[in-house]
N, C-alpha and C positions, 0 to 999 in steps of 0.2 A: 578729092578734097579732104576726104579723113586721112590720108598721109600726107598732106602736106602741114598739116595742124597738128597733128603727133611728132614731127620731124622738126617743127620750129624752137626754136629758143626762147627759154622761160623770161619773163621780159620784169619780175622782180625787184625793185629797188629799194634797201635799205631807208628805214624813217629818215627823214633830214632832221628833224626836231629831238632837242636833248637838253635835259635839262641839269643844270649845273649847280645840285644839291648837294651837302652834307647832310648825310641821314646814319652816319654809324655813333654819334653822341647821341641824337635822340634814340637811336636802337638800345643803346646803354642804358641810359637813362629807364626807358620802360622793366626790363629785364632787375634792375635794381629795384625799383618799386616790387616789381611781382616778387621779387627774392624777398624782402623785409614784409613783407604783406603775408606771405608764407609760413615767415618765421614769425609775426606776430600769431598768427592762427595759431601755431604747434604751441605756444607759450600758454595762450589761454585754453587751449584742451587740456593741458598738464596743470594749469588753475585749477579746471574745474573737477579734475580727478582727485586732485588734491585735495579740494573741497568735501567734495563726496564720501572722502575716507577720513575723514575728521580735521586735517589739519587746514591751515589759514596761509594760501598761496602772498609770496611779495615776490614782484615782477620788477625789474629795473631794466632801463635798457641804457648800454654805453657804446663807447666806441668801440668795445670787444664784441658788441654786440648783445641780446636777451638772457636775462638771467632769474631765472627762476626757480624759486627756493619753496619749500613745503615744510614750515613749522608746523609741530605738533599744538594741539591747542594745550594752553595752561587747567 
């Protein structure tokens, strides 16, 4: 009985069920959040260093993306 059950053929059959998603724009889509979310963070750690050592951060943000400056105070 144990070799007849060792010798048989594995009887496995692929899901029949698929589903017919687009998920690589929402994959995008999240990965650009996490990017600018990112670079917002680094922008305001470099605010507040700025801060700290006397001068007065101005932050803009464009299509070239964050820009941040560190005047000296008057």
């Amino acid at each position: 009985m144990g070799a007849t059950l060792a010798l048989a053929e594995p009887t496995y059959a692929a899901p029949a069920i698929s589903f017919e998603t687009e998920t690589a724009q929402a994959d995008e889509a999240v990965w650009w959040v996490v990017f600018v979310g990112l670079a917002y963070a680094v922008a305001l750690a470099w605010a507040t260093y700025c801060r700290i050592t006397g001068g007065y951060p101005e932050i803009s943000f464009g299509w070239k993306g964050f820009k941040v400056a560190c005047k000296s105070a008057p």
